[in-house]
Every structure is written in C-alpha cells, then in structure tokens.
C-alpha positions as CSV (number, residue, x, y, z in Angstrom):
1,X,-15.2,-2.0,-31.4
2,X,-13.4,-3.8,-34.3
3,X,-11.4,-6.8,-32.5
4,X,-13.4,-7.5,-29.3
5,X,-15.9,-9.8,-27.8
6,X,-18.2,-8.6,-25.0
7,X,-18.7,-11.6,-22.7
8,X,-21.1,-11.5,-19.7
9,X,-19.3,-12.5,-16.3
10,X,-21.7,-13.1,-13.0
11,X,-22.9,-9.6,-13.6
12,X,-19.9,-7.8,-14.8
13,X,-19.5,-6.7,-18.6
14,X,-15.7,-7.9,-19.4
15,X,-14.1,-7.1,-22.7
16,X,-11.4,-9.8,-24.0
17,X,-9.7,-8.8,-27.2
18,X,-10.5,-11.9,-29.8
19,X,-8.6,-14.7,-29.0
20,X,-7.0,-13.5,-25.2
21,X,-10.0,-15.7,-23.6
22,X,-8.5,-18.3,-21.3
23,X,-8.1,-21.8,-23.4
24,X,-11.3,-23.9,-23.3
25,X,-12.2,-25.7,-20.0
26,X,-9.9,-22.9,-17.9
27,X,-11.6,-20.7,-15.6
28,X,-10.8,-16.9,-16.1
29,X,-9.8,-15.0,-12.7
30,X,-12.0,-12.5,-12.1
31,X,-11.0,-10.1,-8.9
32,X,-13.6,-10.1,-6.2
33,X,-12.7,-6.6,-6.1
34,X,-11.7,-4.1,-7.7
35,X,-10.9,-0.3,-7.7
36,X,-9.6,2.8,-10.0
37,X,-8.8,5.8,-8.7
38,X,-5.6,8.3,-8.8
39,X,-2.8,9.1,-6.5
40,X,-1.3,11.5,-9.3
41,X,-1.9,13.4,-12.2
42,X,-5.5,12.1,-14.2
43,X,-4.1,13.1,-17.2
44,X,-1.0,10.4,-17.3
45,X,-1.3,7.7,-14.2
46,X,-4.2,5.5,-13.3
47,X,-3.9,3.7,-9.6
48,X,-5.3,0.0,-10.1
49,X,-6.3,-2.3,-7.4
50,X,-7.5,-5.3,-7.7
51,X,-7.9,-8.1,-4.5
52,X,-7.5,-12.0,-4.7
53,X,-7.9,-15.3,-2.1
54,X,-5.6,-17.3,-3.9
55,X,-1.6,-16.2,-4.2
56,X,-0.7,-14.1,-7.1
57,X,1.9,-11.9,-8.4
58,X,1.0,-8.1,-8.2
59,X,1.3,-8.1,-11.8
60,X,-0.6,-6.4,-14.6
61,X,-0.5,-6.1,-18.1
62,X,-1.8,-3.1,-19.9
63,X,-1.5,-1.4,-23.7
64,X,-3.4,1.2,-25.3
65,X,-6.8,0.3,-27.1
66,X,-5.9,-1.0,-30.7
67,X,-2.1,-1.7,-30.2
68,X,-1.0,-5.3,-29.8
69,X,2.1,-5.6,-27.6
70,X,1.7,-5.5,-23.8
71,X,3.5,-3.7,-21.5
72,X,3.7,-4.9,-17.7
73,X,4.1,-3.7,-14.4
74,X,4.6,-4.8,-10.9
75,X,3.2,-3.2,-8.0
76,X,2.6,-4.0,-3.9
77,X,0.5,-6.1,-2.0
78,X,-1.1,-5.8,1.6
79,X,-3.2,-7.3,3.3
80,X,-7.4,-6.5,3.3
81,X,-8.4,-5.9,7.0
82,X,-9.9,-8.6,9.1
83,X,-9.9,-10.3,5.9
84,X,-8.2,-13.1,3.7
85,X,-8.0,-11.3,1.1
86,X,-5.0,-9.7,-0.2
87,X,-5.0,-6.5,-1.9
88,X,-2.9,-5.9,-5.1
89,X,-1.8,-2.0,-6.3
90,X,0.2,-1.2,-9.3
91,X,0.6,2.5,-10.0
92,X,0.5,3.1,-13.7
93,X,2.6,6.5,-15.1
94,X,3.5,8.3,-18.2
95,X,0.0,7.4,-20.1
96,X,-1.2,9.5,-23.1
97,X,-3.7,12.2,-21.8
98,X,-7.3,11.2,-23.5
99,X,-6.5,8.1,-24.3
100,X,-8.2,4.6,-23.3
101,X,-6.1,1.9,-22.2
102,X,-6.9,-2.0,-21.9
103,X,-5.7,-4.0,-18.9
104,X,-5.6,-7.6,-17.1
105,X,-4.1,-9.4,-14.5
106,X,-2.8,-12.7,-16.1
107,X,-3.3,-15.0,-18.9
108,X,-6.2,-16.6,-16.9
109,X,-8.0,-13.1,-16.7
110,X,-10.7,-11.1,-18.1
111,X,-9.2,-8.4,-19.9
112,X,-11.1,-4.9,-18.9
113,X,-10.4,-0.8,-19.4
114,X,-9.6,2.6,-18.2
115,X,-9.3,6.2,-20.1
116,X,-7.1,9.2,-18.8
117,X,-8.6,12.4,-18.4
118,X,-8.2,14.7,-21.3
119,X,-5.8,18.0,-21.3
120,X,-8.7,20.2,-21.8
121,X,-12.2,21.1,-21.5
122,X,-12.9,23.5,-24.4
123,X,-12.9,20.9,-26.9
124,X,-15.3,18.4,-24.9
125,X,-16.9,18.3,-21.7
126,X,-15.6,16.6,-18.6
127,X,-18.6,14.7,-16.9
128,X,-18.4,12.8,-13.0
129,X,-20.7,11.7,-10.7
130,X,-21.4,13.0,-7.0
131,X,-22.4,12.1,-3.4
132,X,-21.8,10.3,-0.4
133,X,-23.5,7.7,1.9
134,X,-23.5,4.7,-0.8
135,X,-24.5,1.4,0.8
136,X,-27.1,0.5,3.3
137,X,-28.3,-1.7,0.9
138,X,-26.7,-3.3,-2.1
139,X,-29.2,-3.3,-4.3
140,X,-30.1,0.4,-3.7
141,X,-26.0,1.4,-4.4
142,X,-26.1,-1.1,-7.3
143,X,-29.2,0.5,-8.8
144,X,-27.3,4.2,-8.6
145,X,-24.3,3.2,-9.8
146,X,-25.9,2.0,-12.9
147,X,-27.2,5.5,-13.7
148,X,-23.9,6.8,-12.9
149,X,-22.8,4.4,-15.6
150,X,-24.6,5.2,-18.2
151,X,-23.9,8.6,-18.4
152,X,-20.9,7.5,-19.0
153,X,-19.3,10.0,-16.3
154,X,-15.1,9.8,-16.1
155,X,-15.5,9.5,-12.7
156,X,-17.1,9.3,-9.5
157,X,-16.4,10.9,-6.4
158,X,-18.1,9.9,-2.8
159,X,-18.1,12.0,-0.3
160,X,-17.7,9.6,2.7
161,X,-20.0,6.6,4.4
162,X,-19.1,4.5,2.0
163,X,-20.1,0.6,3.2
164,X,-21.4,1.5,6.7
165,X,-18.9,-1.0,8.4
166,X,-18.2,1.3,10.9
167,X,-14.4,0.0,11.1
168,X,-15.5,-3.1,12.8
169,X,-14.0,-6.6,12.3
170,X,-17.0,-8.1,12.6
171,X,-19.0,-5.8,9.5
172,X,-16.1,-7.1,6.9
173,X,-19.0,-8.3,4.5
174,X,-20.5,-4.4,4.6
175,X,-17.0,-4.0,2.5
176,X,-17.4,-7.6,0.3
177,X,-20.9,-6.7,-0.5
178,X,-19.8,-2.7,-1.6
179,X,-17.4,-3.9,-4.3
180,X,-19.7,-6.8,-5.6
181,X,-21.5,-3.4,-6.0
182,X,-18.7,-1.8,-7.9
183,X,-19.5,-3.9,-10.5
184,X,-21.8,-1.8,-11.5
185,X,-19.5,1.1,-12.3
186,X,-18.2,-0.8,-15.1
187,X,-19.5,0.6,-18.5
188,X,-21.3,-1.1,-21.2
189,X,-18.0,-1.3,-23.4
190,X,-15.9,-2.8,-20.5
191,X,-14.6,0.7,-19.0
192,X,-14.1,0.7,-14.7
193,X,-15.1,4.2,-13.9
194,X,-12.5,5.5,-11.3
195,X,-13.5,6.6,-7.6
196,X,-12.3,9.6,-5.8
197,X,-13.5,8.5,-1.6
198,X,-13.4,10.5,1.4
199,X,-14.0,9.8,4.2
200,X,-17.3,9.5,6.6
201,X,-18.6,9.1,10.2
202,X,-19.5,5.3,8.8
203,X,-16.0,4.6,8.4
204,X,-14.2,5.0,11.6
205,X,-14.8,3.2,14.9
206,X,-17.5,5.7,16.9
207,X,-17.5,8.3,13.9
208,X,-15.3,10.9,15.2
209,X,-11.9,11.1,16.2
210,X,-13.4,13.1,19.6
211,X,-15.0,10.0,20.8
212,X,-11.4,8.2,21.5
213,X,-10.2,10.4,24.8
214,X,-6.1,8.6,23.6
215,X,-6.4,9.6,19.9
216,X,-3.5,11.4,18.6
217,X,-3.6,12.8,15.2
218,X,-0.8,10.5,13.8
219,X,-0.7,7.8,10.8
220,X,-1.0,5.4,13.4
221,X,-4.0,6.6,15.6
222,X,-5.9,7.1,12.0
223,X,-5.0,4.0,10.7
224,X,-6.4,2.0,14.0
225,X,-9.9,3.8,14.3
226,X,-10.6,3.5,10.3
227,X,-8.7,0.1,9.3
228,X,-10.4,-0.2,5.9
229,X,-10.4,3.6,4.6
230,X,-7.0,3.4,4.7
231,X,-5.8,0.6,3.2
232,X,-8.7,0.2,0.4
233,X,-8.0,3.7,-0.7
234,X,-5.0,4.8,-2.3
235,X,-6.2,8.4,-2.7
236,X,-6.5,10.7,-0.5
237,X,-4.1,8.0,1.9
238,X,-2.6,10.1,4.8
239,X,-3.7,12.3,7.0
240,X,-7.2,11.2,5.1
241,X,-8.0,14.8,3.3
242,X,-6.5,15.6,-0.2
243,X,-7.0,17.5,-3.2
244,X,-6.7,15.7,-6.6
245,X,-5.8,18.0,-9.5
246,X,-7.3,17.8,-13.2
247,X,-5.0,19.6,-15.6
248,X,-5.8,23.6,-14.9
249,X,-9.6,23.2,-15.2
250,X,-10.8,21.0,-11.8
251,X,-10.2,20.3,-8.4
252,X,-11.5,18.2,-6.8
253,X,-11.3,18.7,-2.7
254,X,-12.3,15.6,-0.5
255,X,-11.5,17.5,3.5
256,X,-12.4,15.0,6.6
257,X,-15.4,16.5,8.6
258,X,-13.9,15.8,12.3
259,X,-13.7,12.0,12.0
260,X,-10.1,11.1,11.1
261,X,-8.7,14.5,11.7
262,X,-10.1,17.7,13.7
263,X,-11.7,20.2,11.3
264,X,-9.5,23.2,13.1
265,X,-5.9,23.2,13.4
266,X,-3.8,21.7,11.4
267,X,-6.6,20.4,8.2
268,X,-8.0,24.6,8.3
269,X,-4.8,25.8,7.4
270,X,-4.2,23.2,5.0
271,X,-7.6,24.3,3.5
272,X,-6.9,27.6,3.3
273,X,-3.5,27.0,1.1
274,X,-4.9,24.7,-0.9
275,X,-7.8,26.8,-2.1
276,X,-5.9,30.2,-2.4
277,X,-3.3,27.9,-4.9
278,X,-6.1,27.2,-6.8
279,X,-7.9,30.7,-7.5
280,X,-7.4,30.3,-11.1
281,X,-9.1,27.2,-11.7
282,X,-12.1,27.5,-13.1
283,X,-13.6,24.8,-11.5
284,X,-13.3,23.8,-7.7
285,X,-15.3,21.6,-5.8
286,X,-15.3,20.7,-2.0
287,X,-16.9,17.5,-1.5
288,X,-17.2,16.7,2.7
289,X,-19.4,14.1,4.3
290,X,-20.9,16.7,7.3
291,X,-23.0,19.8,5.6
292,X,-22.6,23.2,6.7
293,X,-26.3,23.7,5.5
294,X,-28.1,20.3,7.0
295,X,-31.8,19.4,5.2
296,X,-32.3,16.6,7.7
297,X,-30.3,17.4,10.9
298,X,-30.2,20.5,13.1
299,X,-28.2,23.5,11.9
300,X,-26.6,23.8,15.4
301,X,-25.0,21.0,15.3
302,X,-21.5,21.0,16.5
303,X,-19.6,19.3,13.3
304,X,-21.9,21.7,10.7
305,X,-21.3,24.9,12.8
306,X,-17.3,24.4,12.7
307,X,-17.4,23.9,8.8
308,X,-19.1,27.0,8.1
309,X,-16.8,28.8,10.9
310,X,-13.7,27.5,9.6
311,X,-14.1,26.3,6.1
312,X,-17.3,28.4,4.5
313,X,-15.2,31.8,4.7
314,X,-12.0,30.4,2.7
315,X,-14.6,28.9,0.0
316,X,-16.0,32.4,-0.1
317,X,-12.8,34.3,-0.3
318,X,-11.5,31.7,-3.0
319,X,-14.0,32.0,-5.6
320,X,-15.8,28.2,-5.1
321,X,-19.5,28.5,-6.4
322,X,-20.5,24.8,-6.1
323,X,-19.8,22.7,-2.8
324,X,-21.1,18.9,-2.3
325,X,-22.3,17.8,1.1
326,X,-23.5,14.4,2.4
327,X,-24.9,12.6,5.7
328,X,-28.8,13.4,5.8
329,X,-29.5,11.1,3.3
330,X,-31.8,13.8,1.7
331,X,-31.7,15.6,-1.9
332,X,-31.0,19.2,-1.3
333,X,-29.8,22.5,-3.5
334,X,-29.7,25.6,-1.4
335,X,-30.1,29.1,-2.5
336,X,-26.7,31.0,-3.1
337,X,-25.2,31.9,0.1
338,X,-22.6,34.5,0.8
339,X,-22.4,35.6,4.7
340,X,-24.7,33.7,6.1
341,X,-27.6,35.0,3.7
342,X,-29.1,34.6,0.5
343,X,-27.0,36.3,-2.5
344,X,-26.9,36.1,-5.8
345,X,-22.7,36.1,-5.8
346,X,-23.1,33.1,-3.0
347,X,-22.3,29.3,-3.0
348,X,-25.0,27.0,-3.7
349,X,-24.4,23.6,-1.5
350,X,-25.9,20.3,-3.1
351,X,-26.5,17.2,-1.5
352,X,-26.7,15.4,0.8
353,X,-25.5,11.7,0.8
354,X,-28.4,9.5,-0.9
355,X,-26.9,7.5,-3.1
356,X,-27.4,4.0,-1.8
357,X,-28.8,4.8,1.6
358,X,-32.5,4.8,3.2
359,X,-33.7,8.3,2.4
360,X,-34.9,10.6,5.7
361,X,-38.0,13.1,5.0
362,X,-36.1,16.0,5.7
363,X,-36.4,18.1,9.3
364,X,-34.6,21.0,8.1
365,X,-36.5,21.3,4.9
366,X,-38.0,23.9,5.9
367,X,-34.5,26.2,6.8
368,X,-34.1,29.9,5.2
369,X,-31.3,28.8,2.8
370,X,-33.1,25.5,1.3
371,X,-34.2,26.0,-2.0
372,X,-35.1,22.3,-3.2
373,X,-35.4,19.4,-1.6
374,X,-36.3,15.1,-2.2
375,X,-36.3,12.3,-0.1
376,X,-35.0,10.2,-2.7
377,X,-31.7,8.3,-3.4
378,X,-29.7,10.0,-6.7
379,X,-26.5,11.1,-8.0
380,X,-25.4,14.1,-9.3
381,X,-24.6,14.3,-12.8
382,X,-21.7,17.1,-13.2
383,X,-20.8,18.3,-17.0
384,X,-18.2,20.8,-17.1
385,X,-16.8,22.5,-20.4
386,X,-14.4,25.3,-21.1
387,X,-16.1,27.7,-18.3
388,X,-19.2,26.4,-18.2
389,X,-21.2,23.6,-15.6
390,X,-24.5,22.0,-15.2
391,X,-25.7,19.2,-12.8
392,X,-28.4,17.2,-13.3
393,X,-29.9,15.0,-10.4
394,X,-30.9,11.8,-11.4
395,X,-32.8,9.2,-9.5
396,X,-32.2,5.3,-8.7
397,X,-34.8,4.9,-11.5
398,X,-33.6,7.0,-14.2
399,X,-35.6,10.4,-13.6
400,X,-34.4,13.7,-13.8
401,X,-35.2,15.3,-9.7
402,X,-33.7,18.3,-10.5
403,X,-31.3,20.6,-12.6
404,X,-28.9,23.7,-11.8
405,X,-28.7,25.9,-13.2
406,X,-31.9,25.5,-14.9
C-alpha cells in the first residue's frame, strides 16, 4: 500500500503509516494482548480489546485506510483475572460495511487494522476459519493460526477449550501464552483477524456446571466457575451462548454444551427461537464444543446424547446443513444425517477440536455415521458466496486433509 511501512515487532507484523512511528530513541507500546471480535452488527461495529501493565487511558484512535484525520474513542476498563493486567474495550459503531479501517492506542503505538464485513455475498465470497480446542501447546496453535492467516479468512470462530486454564488462578500463563499466540492471526498487511469464542469444558472450574452441587444459573454463579471466558470475551458475554448475525447471509451460533449453562431448559428454548428466526438465511452454522456424533469418545455419552435429543431435531427442522463440533481432538466429516441415519437431505457434522491440541487416534472412527477421519491438528477453511459453500481442511503444515463438498 502507497503510504506505509511494514515493520517487524517481536513476531508481530505492525503497519505504521509513514511518519506515525514513535520519535527516535522512544519505545512503541505494543499490547501484550490483544482481541477483535463483535458484540453487534459485522457490517458497521468492531469490538477492540487491547490489555496493558502500565496505566493508560482506554483510548483509541481509528480512521479509514487512506484518510488522514483521526477519529477517537473512549471505552472501559476491567480488570484481567488473577492478573495484573488490565483489560481495555472500546466498542467502535457506525463504520462503512466493506471497508478497512486503521487503528492505535496512542502516539507511542504501533498502528495496526481491521475490515468490516461486507453487505453481501454475491459479489465476493465471505471466508472464516473453524474449530475448537486451540492451545495445549503454543507452538502447535501458533502454527494453525498462521494457515488460518494466510487464507486470509475475515474471521475465526472457536468452538470452545480455548487456553486449557481450566478457570484456575494458578494456570493464568495458559491465557498469557494464548494471546502471545494471537499474534499470529495478524495478516501479512497488518490486519487482526477477529474471533467469535464459545465456550468449553477447558474453561470452567471442573468442566461442567453439574459438577458444583450450589450452582445457580445466574451471571454470578457463571462468572465464578469461568473467571476468564467472561471477562476476555465480549461476545457471546451473558448467559455464555449467543448468535452473531452477518447481514441476511450467516449465522453464526456458538450454544454452551452443559458447562456454563444446562443444555435443556432455558438454552433449548432459546435454540429453538433463534433458529426458526433464521430459516431464511442461507447460511447457518452451529459451532459447540461437545459433538453429537463423537470420533474419539463414546456415542453414549451423557453431554453428546442430550445434544442430539435436544438440539439435533431443531437443526433438522430449521434447514442447517453444516454443523461444527469440537472436544476429541480428531479430524472428522460424517455422512449426512437426518433421523439418526444416513440421508442424502441430512446434516453433515465436521470437526472435532484439533487446532492446537495433541491429536487422539480416534475410538469412534469406526461409528456408522463417520465418513472421514485424521488424527491431525487443522482448521477449517469456510468460503461462502451468494448460495454456495466449500470447506477445505487444512493442516498445521499447509496440506489440504480434506474437502466438502468435493
């Protein structure tokens, strides 16, 4: 681009336009953490935070790429669990659809960038990243990330068991170590590629929400068994399930598979609405941590068999085709499922949570509705455009492990 200067930061590609780099002898700030994602509308709002150690004003300045003035905005702070890091949130509203935007925190920072989603799909494709299960080891997250990245996907969105720190004080650097990984989900030209999280067994204090005999299915009780979901992520924020509109082509579902909330009751019905709203859209995707069609664990299992009693009939009667599924730490695409069997009109569920985790061979492989399976870590490429979709499954290393449709 005409204007800008692509410097090399510890890792992290920042773009500074000519002659915005801190004076000679100053040391630029540079966030040890940082995170993108949307509480509103993709098309005109962006969700930015950003953490420090030192005190600093919740402050941002951003412009669109190419124009000269800056425009500011002041957000919240709060503090970063068990940490002494503070976290800093500005919401950013009434942006152009489409259109990139460049952003910094300061005089003394590195200047960095963010696009809004376009209005529609029939002119271009839409393309994110999917899966779940993204750090046991930070090399291993860092290395899919960087495929992620240079797809150049407009998003990504996890489907829960994110830094493994189980909620625990004493696993803070699980969560330090995951966002020196985010680093990676920066693009070559200085874009941060925004996150859409749920929510897993990995981060809440003994996975589930049944393993507390008090809980109470309150702000409060889900706040004190998964401390860091809730205050690193502004989206889905309370009661930890949410749906995140794109336009009237996507959805993008992120439900809690009994860890925060109880899959029956209250969440069911909330299901239920949500997906009958949405009937229209051409494309809908769940994406939930617990499968309803395991490749690793056992299809009894209590969590799986509730999902496909209460959740797999609504995504039947509401015209899903494609759900995403996590927690075996396995590649998986079943066959088309309607009913319980094989169909050509049925869902087909991809997974299942390997994109930065040690990889498990599989004990379900072998089930009536698995079609293809890997042990391998990956993320799922999704392309969508006008009414049209492909994913393409591509390995840590670059390979292509799969494709569907093919």
């Amino acid at each position: 681009m005409r204007g800008m200067k692509y410097v090399v930061l510890a890792g992290l590609v920042s773009v500074f336009a000519l002659g915005s780099l801190p004076a000679q002898g100053e040391e630029s700030f540079e966030p040890p953490g940082m995170l993108l994602t949307w509480q509103q509308d993709p098309l005109t709002t962006m969700t930015i935070d950003w953490h420090s150690y030192e005190e600093r004003d919740s402050v941002l300045q951003y412009r669109p790429d190419g124009e000269e003035d800056w425009e500011e905005a002041e957000g919240e702070s709060f503090p970063f669990p068990f940490s002494e890091r503070t976290i800093h949130r500005v919401e950013l509203t009434g942006l152009e659809p489409g259109t990139r935007y460049d952003f910094h925190f300061g005089e003394d920072s590195a200047q960095y960038a963010f696009r809004t989603m376009p209005e529609s799909i029939h002119d271009a494709p839409v393309r994110f990243a999917v899966g779940g299960d993204t750090r046991h080891n930070q090399e291993w997250m860092e290395n899919t990330n960087e495929q992620a990245a240079k797809y150049d996907v407009d998003f990504v969105t996890w489907g829960g068991d994110l830094a493994y720190a189980d909620g625990r004080e004493d696993r803070l650097y699980r969560w330090e170590e995951w966002f020196e990984a985010m680093e990676q989900l920066i693009t070559e030209d200085g874009r941060v590629i925004p996150v859409l999280a749920g929510i897993g067994n990995h981060e809440v204090v003994n996975g589930y929400y049944y393993n507390h005999d008090d809980y109470e299915q309150t702000d409060e009780w889900r706040e004190q068994i998964a401390p860091y979901f809730y205050a690193l992520f502004a989206f889905p924020g309370q009661p930890g399930y949410g749906v995140m509109d794109f336009g009237d082509y996507l959805s993008i579902i992120l439900p809690d598979t009994d860890h925060s909330n109880p899959i029956e009751g209250e969440q069911t019905e909330w299901l239920a609405e949500v997906l009958e709203e949405r009937r229209n859209v051409p494309h809908v995707f769940p994406n939930y941590h617990v499968p309803a069609y395991p490749s690793h664990r056992s299809y009894d299992g209590g969590v799986s068999t509730r999902v496909r009693e209460n959740w797999v009939p609504l995504f039947e009667a509401n015209n899903v085709q494609v759900a995403f599924e996590n927690h075996d730490h396995t590649y998986k695409r079943t066959y088309p499922i309607r009913d319980g069997e094989i169909s050509d009109d049925g869902i087909v569920y991809l997974g299942d949570g390997a994109w930065g985790v040690g990889t498990r061979s599989g004990d379900s492989q072998d089930e009536w509705y698995i079609d293809q399976f890997a042990s391998e870590r990956h993320a799922i490429i999704a392309t969508i455009h006008g009414g049209h979709r492909k994913f393409v499954m591509v390995s840590e290393h670059g390979d292509i492990i799969d494709e569907y449709p093919q």
